[in-house]
C-alpha positions in Angstrom: 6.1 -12.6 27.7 7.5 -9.2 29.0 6.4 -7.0 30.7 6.3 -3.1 29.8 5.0 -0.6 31.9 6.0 3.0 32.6 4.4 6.5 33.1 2.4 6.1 30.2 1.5 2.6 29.3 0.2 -0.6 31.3 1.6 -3.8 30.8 -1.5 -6.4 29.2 -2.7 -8.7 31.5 -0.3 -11.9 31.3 -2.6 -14.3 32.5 -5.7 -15.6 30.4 -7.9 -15.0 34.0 -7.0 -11.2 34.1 -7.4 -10.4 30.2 -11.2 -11.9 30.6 -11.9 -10.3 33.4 -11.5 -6.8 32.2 -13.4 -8.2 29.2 -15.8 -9.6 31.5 -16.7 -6.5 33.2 -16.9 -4.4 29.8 -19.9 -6.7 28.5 -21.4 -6.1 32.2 -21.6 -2.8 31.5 -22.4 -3.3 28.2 -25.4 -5.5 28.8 -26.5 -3.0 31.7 -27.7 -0.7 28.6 -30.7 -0.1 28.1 -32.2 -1.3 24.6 -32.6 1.3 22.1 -29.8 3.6 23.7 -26.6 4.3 21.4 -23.1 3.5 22.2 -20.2 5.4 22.3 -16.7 4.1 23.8 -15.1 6.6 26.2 -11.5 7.4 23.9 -9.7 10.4 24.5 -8.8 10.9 20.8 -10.5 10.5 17.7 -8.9 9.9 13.9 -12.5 10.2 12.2 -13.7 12.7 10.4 -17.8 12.0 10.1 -18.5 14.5 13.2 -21.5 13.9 14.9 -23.1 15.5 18.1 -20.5 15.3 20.5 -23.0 15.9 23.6 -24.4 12.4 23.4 -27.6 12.9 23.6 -29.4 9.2 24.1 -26.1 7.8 24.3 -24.1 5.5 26.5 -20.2 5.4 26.9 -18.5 2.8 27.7 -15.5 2.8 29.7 -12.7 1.0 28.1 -9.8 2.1 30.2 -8.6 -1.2 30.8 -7.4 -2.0 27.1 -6.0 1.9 26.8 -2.0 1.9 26.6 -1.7 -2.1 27.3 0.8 -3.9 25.2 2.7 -7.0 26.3 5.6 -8.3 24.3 6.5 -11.7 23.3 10.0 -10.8 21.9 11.0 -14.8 20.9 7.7 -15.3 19.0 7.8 -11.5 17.4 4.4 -11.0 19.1 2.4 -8.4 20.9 -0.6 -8.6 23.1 -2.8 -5.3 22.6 -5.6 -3.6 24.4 -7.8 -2.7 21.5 -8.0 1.0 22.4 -3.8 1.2 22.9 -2.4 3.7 20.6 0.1 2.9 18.0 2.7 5.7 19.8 2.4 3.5 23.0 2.1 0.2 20.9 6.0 1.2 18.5 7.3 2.2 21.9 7.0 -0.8 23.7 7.9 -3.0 20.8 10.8 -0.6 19.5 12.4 -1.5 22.9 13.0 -5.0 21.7 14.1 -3.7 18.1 10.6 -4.5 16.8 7.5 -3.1 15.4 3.9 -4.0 14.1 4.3 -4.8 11.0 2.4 -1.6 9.5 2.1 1.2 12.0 -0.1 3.7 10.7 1.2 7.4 10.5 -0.4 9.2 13.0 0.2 8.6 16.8 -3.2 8.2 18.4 -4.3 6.3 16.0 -5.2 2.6 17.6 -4.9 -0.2 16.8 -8.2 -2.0 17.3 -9.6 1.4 15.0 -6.7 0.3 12.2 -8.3 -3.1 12.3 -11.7 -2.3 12.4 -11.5 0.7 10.3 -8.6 0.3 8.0 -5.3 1.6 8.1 -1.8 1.9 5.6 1.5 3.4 5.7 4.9 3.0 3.5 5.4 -1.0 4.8 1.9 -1.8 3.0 3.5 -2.7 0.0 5.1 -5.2 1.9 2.9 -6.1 4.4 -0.6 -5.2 3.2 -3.0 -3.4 5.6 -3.2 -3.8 9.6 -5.6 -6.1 9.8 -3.4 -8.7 8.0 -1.1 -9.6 10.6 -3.8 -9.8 13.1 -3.4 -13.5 14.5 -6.6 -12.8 16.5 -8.5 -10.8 18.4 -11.3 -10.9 21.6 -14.1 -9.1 20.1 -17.1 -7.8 22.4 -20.1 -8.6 19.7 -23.3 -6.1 19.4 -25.5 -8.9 21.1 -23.4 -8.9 23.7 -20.9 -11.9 23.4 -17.2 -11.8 23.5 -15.7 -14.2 21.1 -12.2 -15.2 20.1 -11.9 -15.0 16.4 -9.0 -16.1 14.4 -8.1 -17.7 11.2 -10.3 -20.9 10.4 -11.7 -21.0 13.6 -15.5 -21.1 14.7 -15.9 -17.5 14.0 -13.3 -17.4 11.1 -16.3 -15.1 9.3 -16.0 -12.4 12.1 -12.3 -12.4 11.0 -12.7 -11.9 8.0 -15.4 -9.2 8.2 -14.5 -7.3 11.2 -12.0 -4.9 9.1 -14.1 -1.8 7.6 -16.9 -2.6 10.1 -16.0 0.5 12.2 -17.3 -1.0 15.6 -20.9 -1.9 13.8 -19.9 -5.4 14.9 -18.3 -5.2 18.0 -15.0 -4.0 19.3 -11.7 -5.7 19.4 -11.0 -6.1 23.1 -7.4 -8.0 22.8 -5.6 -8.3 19.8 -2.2 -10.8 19.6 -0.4 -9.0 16.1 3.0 -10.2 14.6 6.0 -8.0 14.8 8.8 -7.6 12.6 12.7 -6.8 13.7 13.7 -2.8 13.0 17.2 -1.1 12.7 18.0 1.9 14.8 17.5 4.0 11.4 16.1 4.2 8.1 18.1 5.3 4.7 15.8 7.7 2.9 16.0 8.1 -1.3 13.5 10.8 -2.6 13.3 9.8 -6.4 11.4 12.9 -8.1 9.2 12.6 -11.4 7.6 14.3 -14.1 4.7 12.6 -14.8 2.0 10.5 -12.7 2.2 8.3 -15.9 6.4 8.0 -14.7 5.6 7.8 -11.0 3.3 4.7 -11.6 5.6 2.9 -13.5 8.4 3.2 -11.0 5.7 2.0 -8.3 5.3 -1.2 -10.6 9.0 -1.6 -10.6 9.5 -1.1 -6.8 6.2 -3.9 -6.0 8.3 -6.5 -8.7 11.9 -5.8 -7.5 11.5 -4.5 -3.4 14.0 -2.1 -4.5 14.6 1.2 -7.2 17.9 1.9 -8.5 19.9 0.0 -6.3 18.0 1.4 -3.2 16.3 -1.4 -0.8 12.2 -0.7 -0.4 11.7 -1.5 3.0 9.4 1.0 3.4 8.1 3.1 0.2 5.3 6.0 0.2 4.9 9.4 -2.2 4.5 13.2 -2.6 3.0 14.8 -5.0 3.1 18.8 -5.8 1.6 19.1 -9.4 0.9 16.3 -12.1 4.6 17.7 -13.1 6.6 17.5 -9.7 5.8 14.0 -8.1 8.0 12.0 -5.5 8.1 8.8 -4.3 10.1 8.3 -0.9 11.8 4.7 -0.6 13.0 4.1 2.8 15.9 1.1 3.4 16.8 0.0 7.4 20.0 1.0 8.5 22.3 -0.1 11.1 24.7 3.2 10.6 23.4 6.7 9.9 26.2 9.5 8.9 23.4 12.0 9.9 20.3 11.9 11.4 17.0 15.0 10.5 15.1 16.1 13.0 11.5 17.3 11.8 9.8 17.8 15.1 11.1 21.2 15.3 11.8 24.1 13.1 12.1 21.9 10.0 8.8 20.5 8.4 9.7 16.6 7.0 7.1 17.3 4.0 9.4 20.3 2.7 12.2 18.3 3.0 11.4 15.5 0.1 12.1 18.5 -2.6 15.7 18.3 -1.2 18.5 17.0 -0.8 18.1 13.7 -1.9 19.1 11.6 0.6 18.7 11.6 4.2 18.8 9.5 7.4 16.3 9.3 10.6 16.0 7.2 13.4 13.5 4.5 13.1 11.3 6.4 15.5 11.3 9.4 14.3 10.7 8.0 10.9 7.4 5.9 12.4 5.7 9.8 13.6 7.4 11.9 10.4 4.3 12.9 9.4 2.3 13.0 13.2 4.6 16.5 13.7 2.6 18.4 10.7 -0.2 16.5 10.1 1.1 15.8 6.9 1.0 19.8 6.0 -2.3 20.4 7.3 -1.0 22.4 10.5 -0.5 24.8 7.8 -4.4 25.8 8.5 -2.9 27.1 12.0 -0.2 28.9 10.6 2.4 26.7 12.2 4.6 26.4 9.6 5.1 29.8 9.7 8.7 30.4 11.4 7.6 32.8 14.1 4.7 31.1 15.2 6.2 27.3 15.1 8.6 29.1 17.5 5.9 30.5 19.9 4.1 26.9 19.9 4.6 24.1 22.2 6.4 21.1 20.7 3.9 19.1 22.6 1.5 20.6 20.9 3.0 20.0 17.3 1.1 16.8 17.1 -2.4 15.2 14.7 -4.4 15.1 17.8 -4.4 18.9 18.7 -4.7 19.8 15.2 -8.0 17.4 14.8 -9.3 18.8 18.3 -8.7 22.6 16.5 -10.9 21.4 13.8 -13.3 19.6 16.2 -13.8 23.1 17.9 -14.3 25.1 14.9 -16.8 22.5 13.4 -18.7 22.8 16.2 -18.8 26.8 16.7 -18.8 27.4 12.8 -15.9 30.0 13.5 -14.3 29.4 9.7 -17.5 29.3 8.1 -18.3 32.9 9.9 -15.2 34.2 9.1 -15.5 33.5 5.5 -19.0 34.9 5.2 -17.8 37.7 6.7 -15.2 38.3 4.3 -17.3 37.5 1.1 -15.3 34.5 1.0 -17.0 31.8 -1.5 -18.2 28.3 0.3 -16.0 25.7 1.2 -16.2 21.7 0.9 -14.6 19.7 3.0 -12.5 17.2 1.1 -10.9 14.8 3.1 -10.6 11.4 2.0 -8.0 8.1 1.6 -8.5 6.2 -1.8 -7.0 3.2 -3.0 -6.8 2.9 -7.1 -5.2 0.0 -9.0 -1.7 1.3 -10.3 -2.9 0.4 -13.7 -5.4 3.4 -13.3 -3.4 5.9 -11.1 -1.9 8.3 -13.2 -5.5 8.7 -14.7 -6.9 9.1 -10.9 -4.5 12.0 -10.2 -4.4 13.9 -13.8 -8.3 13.8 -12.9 -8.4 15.1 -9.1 -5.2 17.8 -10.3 -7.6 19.0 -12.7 -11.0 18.8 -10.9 -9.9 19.6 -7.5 -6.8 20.9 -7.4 -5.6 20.4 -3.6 -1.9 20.1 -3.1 0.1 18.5 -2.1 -1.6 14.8 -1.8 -0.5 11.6 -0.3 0.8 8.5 -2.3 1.3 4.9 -1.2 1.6 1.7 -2.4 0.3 -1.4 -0.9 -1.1 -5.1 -1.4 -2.3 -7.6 0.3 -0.2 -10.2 2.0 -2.3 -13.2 1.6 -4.2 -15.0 -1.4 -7.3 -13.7 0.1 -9.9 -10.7 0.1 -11.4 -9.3 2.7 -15.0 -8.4 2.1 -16.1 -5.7 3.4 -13.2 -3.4 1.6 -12.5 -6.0 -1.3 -9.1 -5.4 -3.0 -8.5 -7.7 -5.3 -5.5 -10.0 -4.1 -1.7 -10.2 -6.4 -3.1 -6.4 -7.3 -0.8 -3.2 -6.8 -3.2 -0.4 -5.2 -1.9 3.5 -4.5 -3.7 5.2 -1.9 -4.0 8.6 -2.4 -4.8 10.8 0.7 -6.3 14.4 0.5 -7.0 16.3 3.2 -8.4 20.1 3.5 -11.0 22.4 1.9 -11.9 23.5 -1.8 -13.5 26.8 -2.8 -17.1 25.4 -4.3 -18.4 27.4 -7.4 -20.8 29.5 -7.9 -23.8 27.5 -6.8 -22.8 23.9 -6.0 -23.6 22.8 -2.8 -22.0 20.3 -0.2 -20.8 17.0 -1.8 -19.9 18.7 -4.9 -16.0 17.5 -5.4 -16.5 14.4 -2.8 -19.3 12.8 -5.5 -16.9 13.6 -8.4 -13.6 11.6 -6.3 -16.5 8.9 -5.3 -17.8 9.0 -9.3 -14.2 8.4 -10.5 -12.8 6.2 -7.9 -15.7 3.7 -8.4 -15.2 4.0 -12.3 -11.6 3.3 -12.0 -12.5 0.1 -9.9 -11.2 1.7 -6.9 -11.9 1.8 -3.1 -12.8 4.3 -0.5 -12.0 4.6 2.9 -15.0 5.9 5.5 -13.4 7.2 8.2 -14.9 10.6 6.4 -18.2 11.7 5.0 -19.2 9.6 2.6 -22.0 10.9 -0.5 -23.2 7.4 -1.4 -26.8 6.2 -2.1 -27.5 3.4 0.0 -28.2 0.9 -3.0 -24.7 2.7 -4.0 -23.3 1.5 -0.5 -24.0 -1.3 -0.5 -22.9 -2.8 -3.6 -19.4 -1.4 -3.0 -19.1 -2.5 0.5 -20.6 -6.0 0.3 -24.0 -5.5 1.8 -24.8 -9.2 1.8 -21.7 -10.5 3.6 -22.3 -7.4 5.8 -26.2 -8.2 6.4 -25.1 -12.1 7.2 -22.5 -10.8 10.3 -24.9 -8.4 11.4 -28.0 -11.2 11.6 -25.6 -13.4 13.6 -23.5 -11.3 15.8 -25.9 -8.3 16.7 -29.2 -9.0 15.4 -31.2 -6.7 17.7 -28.9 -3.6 16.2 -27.9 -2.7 19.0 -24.8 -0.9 17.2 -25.4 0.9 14.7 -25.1 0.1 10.7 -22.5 0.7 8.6 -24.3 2.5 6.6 -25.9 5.1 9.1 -22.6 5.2 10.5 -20.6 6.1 7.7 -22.9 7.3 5.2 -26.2 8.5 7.0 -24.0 10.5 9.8 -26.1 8.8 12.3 
């Protein structure tokens, strides 16, 4: 393997001895814990949005330094050893050095990758290459009673495999991952195909899963945009080995805006991975960014997901928004910030229905399915099937006398009726029995018996429903 190492990343231990070492001296400290005291791991950056108290009050952190920003690259094989707490910005940037990359790279930088295994994660190769979990060959996982196991396909704890995505680190933590790779080009060929229905959008996400291409264009990498139920876009990327021009949106212009017009246009494979990071999506809207003067006045190191989501941190915790609004007379707010994945068959109904009942724009589209012939149970899509996630991130204005949970039970109501999934890296409004059923509570209680049956992590539910 290679080595990688430079002012912001480590190179992974090479030799079996060192990567169980540090693994070694995490369950130490892990076992050093007193029982009954709650966990926390000591990461710099957080992707979740089910804020608890941040003080840590009757809690422990761990210090998982040693698997922050490691990545060692088996270029022959198309391989990469991972600290599980490594970042996918440090992660593409060692393997983009030997024209690869993971085989979905989630679209925000600080994401990482042990939290897109154990949490889920998508992006516009899904459709390809299914979820991040997928092309996980295997993984050293410290378990909630303490153990660290290797678990990989078929082996002895094959059902740990299998189970660990959509746990959220109620299991244990992926230590060391080994991934699979694929080979890039130095740019990516982008064709924004614009529609006026969902019903129209859907069917051309059909085509594009049967063909791997739409009108001529290759669909190397394929995700969507839309406005209104009227204006809709779907963004179908092809690599390149040429570009006759090359965008830049980490600067004055805003990628999002872009995909009204022009039609076509070319980035580096890079700057394609982190075309969303820049904005947020559009959220940095919220912070008046996007408004010429002020994206002028900030920082380009600060046009990134992580400061926006510490902004939001900070004024969740100080209630400066909420204030301001009562203040104002402003009506209540509800947080609404979810990923959902609906079957394609029932997308245009999902979207006609949140358009009319919720009304935030723009939202996220993309495609996906899995790789394999397989489920996995505690999110189960249903292999062969066509899924489009649909992202959503900000506030609604809640009417006159609805409370909290308001528009996130209708999504949950509809998403469930339409046989669809939800992600939980947000609040969550579902009863327990509710939970449980849709998350496969007795595959769940089975890995939870055998691999921390003193609960010495929390639940899944607690965790991502209780907002303990």
């Amino acid at each position: 393997m290679t080595d990688l190492a430079d002012d912001k990343q480590q190179a992974a231990p090479q030799h079996p001895d060192e990567r169980h070492a540090a693994a070694a001296r995490l369950r130490e400290a892990y076992l050093a814990i007193p029982p009954g005291t709650g966990v926390r791991l000591a990461k710099s950056t957080s992707n979740l949005f089910r804020f608890r108290d941040e003080r840590g009050a009757g809690q422990a952190t761990l210090d998982v330094s040693a698997f922050t920003g490691a990545v060692c690259v088996d270029p022959a094989e198309r391989t990469a050893l991972v600290g599980g707490m490594t970042t996918y910005e440090d992660l593409a940037d060692a393997t983009l050095r030997h024209g690869l990359m993971p085989l979905v790279v989630p679209q925000l930088k600080t994401i990482t990758l042990g939290g897109a295994v154990s949490g889920l994660g998508i992006e516009s190769t899904s459709l390809r290459n299914g979820l991040p979990h997928e092309s996980v060959i295997e993984m050293d996982i410290l378990t909630g009673d303490g153990r660290i196991v290797t678990a990989f396909p078929g082996g002895e704890h094959d059902a740990l495999y299998r189970g660990f995505p959509n746990s959220y680190g109620t299991l244990g933590y992926a230590l060391w991952l080994t991934i699979e790779l694929e080979p890039v080009a130095p740019f990516v060929h982008l064709h924004h195909f614009r529609f006026a229905s969902p019903q129209d959008c859907m069917t051309a996400v059909t085509e594009i899963a049967r063909d791997g291409s739409y009108h001529g264009h290759r669909a190397d990498f394929v995700d969507g945009t839309a406005f209104s139920p009227a204006e809709l876009y779907l963004t179908v990327g092809a690599y390149s080995e040429i570009a006759p021009w090359l965008s830049d949106y980490t600067g004055q212009r805003i990628y999002y805006q872009s995909i009204r017009g022009p039609r076509e246009d070319f980035l580096t494979i890079r700057d394609y991975l982190w075309r969303w990071d820049t904005d947020w999506f559009w959220c940095s809207r919220a912070f008046g960014v996007q408004r010429p003067l002020i994206r002028l006045a900030w920082p380009r190191r600060y046009r990134r997901s992580d400061v926006y989501r510490t902004l939001v941190a900070w004024d969740r915790r100080h209630g400066l928004s909420r204030s301001l609004t009562r203040r104002r007379g402003g009506p209540a707010v509800e947080a609404v910030i979810q990923d959902v994945e609906v079957p394609v068959g029932h997308a245009a109904e999902f979207y006609d229905f949140f358009a009319a009942e919720v009304g935030m724009s723009p939202a996220w589209l993309c495609p996906l399915r899995l790789r394999a012939g397989l489920s996995w149970p505690l999110y189960p899509l249903a292999p062969g099937e066509v899924y489009v996630n649909f992202g959503f991130w900000g506030n609604v204005p809640l009417p006159q006398g609805a409370g909290d949970g308001y528009f996130n039970r209708k999504i949950e109501d509809k998403v469930t009726e339409l046989d669809g999934h939800k992600g939980l890296y947000s609040t969550s409004y579902y009863s327990q029995q509710e939970f449980w059923r849709l998350y496969n509570g007795p595959v769940y209680d089975g890995l939870k018996r055998e691999y921390d049956p003193r609960g010495r992590l929390a639940g899944l539910y607690d965790k991502c429903a209780a907002g303990k």
